[in-house]
MARPARO-312583 format. One record per atom (N, C-alpha, C, O): residue in one letter; x, y, z. Coordinates in steps of 0.02 Angstrom, whole numbers, plus 50000, padded with zeros to 5 digits. Atoms other than C-alpha are relative to their C-alpha. Layout:
% MARPARO-312583
aXYZ...
% end
This chain:
% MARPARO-312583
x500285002249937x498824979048515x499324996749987x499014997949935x500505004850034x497414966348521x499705005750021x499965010350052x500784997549988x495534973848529x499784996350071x499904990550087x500475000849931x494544973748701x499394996549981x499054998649934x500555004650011x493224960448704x499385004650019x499385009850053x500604996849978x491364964248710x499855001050075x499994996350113x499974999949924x490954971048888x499444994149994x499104992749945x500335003849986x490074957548979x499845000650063x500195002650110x500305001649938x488784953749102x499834995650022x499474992549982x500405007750019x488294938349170x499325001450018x499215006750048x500894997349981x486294939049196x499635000550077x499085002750094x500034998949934x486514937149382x500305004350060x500255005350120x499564993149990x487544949949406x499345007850011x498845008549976x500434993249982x486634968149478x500335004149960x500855001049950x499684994050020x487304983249388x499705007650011x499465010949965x500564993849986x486474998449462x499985006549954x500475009749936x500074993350050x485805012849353x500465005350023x500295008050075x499564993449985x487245026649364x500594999449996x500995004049988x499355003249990x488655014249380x500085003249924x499625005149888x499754997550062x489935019949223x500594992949987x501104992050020x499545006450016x490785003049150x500325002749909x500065004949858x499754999350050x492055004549030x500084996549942x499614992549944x499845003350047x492634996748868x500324992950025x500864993750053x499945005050015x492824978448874x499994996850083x500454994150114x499975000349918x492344975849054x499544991149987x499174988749944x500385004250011x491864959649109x499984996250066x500454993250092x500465000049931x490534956649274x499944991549996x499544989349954x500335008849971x490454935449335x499335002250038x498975006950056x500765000449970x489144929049400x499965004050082x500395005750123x500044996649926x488354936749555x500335005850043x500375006750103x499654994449978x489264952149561x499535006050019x498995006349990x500504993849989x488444969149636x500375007650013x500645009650065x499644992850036x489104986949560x499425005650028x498835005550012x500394996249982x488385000249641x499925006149971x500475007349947x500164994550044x487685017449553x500495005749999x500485010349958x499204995249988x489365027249605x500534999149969x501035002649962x499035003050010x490605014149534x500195001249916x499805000049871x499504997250057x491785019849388x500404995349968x501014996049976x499405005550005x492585004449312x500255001149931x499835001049885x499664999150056x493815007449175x500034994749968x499964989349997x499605003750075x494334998949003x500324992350057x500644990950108x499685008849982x494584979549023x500094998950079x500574995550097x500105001349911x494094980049245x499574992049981x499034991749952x500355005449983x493724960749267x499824997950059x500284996750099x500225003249921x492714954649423x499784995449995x499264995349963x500125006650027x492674936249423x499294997750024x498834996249986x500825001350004x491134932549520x500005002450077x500495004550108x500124998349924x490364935949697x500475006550034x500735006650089x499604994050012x491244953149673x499525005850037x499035007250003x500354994949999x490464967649774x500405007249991x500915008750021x499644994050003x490914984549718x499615008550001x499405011149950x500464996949981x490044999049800x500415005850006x501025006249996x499784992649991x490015019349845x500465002749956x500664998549916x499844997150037x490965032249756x500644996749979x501095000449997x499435006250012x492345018849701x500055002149900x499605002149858x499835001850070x493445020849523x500594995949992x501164997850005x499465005850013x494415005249481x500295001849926x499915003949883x499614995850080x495525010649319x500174994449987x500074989750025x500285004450043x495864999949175x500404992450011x501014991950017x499775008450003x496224980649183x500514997250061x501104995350062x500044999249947x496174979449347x499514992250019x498924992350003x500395005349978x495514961349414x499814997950052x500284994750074x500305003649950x494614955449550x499864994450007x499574991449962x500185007749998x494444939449610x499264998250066x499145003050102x500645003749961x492774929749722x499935002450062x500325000050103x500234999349936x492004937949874x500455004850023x500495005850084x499804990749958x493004955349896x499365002849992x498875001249958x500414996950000x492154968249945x500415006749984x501025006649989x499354997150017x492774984949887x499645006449994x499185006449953x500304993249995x492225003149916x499234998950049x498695000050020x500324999349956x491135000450083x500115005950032x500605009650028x499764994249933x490995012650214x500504998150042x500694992350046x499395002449975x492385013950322x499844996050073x499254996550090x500045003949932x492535003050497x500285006850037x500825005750063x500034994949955x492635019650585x499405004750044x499125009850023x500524996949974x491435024550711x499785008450007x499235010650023x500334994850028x491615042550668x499635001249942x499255006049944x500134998450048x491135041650502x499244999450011x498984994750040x500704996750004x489365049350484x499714998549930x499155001249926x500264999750057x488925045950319x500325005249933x500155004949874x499604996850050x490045058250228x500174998149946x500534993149943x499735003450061x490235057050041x500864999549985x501245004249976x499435002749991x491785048050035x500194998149925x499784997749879x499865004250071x492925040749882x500474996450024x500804998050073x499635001850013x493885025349832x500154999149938x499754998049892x499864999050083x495045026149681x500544993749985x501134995649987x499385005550024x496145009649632x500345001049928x500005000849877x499785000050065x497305011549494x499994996449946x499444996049919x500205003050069x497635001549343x500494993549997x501094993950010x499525005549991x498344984749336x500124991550068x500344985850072x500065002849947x498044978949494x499684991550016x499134990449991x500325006749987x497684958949555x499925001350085x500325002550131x500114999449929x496534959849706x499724991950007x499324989849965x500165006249994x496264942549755x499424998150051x499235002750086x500475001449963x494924933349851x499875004750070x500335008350088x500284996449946x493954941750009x500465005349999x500545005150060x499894998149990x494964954149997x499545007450019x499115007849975x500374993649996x494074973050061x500535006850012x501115007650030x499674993750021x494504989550036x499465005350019x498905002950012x500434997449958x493535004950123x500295005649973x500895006549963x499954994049995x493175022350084x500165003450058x500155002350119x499694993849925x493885038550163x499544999650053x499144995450074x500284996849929x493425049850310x500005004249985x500525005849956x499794994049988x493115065150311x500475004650046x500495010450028x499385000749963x494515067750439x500524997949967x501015001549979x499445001650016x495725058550344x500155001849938x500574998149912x500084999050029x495425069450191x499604997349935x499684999449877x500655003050026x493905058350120x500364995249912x500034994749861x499905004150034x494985047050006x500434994550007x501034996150006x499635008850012x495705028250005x500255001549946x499865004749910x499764999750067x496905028549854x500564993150014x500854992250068x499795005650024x497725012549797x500275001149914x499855001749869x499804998650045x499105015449652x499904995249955x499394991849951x500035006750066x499635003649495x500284994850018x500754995450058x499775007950014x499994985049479x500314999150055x500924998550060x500005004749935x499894979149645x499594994750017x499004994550001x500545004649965x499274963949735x500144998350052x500674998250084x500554998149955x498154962349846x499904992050009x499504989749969x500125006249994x498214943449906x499484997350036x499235002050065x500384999249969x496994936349987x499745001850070x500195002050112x500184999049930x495944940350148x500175004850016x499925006550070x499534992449976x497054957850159x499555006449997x499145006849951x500384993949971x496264974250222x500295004749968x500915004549964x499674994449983x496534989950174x499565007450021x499165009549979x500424996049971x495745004450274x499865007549967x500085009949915x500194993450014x494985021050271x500495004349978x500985002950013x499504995550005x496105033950209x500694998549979x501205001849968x499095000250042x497495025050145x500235002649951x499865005649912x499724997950069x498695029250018x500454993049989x500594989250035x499665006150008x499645015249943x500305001049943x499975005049909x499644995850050x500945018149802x500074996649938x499584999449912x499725001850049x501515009049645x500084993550011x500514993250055x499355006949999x502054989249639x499774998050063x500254994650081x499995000149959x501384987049792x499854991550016x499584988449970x500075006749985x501324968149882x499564999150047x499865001250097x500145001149940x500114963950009x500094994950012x499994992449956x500195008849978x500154945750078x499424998350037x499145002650073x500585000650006x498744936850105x499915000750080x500354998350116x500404997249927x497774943150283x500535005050013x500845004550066x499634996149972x498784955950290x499555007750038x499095009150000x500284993950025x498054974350360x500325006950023x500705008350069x499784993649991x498314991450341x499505003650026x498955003449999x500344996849966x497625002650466x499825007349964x500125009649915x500024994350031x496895018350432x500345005950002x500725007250049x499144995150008x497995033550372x500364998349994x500825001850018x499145001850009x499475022550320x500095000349944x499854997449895x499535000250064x500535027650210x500364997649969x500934998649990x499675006850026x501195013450081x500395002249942x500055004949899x499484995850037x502755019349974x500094995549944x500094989549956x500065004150043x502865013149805x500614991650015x500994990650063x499685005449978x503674995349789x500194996650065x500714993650079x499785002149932x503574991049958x499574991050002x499104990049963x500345008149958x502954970050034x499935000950059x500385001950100x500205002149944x501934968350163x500024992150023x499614989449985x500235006450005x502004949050224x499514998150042x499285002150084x500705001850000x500574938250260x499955002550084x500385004650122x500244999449907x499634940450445x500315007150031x500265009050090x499654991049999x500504958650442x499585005650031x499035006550007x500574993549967x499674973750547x500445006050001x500965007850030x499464991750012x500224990650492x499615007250054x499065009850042x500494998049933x499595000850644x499635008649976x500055013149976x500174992750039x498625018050570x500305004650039x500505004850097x499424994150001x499505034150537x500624999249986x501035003749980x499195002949982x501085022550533x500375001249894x500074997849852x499684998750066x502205028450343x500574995550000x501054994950038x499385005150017x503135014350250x500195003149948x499845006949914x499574994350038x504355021650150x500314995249918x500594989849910x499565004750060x504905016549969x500564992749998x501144992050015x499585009650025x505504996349922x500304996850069x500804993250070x500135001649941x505274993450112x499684990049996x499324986749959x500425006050025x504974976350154x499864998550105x500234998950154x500305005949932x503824967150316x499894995149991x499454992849953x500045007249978x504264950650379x499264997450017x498915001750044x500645004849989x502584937350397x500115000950092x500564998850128x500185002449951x501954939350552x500255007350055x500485006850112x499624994649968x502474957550608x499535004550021x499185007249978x500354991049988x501564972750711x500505004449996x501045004450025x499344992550005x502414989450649x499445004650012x498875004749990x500354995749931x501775001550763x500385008249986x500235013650013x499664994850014x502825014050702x500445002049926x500524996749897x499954998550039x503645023650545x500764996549978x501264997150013x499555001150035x504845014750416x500425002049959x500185003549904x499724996950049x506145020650333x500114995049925x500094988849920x499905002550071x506455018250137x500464992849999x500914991750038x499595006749998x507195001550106x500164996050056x500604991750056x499995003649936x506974995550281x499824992849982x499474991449933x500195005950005x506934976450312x499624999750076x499985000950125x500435001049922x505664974150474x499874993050014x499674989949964x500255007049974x505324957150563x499874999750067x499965005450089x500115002149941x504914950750733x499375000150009x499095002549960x500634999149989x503194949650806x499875007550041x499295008250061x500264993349987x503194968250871x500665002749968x501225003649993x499464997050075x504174974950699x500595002150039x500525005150093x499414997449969x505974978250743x500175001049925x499984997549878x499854999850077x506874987250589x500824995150028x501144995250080x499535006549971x508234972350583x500565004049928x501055000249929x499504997650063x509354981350422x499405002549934x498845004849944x500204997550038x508924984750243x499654994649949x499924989149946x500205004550065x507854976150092x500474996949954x500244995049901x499665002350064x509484969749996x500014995649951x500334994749900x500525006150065x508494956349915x499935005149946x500175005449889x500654997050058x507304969049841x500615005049957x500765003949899x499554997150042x508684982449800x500594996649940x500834999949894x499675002750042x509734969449710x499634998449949x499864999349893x499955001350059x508414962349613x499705006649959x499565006049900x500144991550046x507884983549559x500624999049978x500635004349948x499394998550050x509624981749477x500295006750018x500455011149977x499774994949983x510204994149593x500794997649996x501014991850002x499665003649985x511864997349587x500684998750055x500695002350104x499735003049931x513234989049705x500455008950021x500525008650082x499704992949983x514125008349732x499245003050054x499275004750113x500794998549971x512015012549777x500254996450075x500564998650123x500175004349943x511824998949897x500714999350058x500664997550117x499524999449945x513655000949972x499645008250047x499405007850103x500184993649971x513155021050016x499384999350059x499365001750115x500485000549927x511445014750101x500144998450049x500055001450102x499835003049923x512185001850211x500495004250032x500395004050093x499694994549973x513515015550252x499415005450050x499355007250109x500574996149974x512115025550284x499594997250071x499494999850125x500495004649943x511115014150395x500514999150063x500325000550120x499545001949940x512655009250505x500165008550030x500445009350084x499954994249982x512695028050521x499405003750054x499485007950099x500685001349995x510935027650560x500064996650094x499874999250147x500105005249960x511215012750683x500375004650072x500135003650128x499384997849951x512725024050797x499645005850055x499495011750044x500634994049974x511645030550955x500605002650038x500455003750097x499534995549980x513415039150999x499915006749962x500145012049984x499934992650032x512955052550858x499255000050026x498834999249982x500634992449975x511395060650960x499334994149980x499484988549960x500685002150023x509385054550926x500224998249929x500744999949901x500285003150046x508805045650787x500085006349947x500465005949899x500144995750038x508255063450715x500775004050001x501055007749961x499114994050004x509995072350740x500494997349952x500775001249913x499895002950031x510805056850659x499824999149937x500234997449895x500104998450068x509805058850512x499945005549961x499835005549900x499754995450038x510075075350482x500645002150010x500765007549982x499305002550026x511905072350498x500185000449948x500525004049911x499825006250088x511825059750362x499655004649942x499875003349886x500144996550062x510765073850244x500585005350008x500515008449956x499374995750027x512365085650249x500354997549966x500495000449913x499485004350035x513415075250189x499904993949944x500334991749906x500445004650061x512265062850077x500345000349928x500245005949906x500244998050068x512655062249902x499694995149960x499534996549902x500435002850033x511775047549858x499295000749990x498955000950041x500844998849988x509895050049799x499454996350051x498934998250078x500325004849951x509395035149899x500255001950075x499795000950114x499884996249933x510055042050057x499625005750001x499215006750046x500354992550011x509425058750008x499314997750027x499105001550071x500475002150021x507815048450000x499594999350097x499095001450125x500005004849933x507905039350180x500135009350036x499685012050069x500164991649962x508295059350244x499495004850002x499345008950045x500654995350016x506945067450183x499214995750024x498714998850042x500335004249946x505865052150257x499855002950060x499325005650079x500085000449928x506315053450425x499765007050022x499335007850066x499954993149968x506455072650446x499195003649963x499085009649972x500495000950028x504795072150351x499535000450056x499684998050111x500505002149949x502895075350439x499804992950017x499814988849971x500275004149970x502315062950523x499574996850076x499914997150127x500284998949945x501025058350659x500364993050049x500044990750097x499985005849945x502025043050745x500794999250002x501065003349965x499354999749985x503815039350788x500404994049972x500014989549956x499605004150052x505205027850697x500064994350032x500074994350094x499605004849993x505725010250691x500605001650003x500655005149952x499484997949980x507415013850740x500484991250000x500344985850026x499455005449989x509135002550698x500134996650088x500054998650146x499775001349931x509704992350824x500905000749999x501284999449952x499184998349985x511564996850895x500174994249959x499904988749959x499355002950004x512974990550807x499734992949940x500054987949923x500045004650066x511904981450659x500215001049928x500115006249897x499664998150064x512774978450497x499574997549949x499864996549896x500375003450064x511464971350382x499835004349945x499555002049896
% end
């Protein structure tokens, strides 16, 4: 494996006494690191980079011009409480993008997993969690307390309404309010999110395989039938009888805590 270049600073760049920069890090011009921030092995911030409060970005992890990234949160409760944000490793956050520490209410941490991006202009709030692989599109935002399941796409101009849980390799249509909780492999669109069927883009190109993806859509049209009882009766139905893991998956979802109520099939869709 190659060697990590000399860390670098450019001379207009701030770096505040306390900040902890790792092995082969490297600060553009006009960047400002505040005495809290934690940046791992090979973290590049190209320039006009602010990265503030108790914030650890893990290793080779890039930033691009004019994010901002571990502010206080846009919540008028927050009092000043020592808060954290933690971004994983891998990650492309692209222009303006911002990113905001916890709450003490929402258990005082923002967490952002591995090798996701973060396109531009896209939000992500107080208290999130966000999982693995993750996509944002550019202006997209996530409200605070939403839960983002690994491999999931958000698309661009996207509003994920807080408290609202997207569920594993989930995907949102450009231009969608989801106001409410997604199940695993959901496909969502419309301008007030309707779940419209399943991701079979995304599951085909995971190299899932076609036995998998027959059992979900089985599942879903099972899902869809408001002759078998509520939403919730229907999906614990479908966990008696499950034996695929990905069903298993989409059961343990729904019947799962949560503070807000489901996108729900529409009758008699086969997608």
């Amino acid at each position: 494996m190659a060697s990590r270049p000399e860390t670098q600073i450019h001379p207009s760049s701030i770096v505040e006494p306390g900040a902890q920069l790792g092995q082969g890090v490297q600060i553009g011009p006009f960047c400002h690191i505040g005495e809290e921030v934690v940046l791992g092995d090979g973290v590049e911030l190209k320039s006009h980079v602010v990265v503030t409060g108790d914030t650890r970005i893990c290793d080779d992890t890039v930033i691009f011009p004019f994010s901002c990234i571990g502010e206080i949160p846009q919540d008028l409760k927050f009092k000043g409480e020592s808060t954290k944000l933690i971004i994983g490793a891998r990650n492309r956050i692209r222009e303006h993008v911002t990113m905001n520490t916890g709450t003490e209410g929402g258990g005082g941490v923002t967490r952002v997993g591995d090798d996701g991006l973060f396109m531009a202009g896209c939000h992500v709030a107080h208290d999130v969690q966000v999982g693995d692989r993750v996509i944002v599109v550019n202006n997209a935002a996530l409200a605070g307390h939403c839960i983002i399941g690994d491999d999931v796409i958000i698309g661009g101009l996207s509003g994920i309404h807080q408290w609202v849980r997207i569920g594993q390799g989930a995907i949102i249509g450009a231009v969608s309010m989801v106001t409410n909780d997604v199940i695993p492999y959901g496909l969502v669109q419309a301008p007030r999110g309707e779940l419209d069927g399943l991701n079979l883009v995304g599951l085909k190109r995971r190299g899932l395989a076609r036995a998998d993806i027959s059992e979900l859509r089985a599942a879903f049209q099972r899902l869809s039938n408001e002759a078998g009882g509520s939403f919730m009766e229907r999906a614990k139905d479908l966990g008696e009888t499950a034996q695929s893991e990905h069903v298993k998956q989409i059961v343990e979802f729904v019947t799962g805590e949560t503070d807000r109520s489901f996108l729900t099939p529409k009758p008699g869709n086969r997608k």
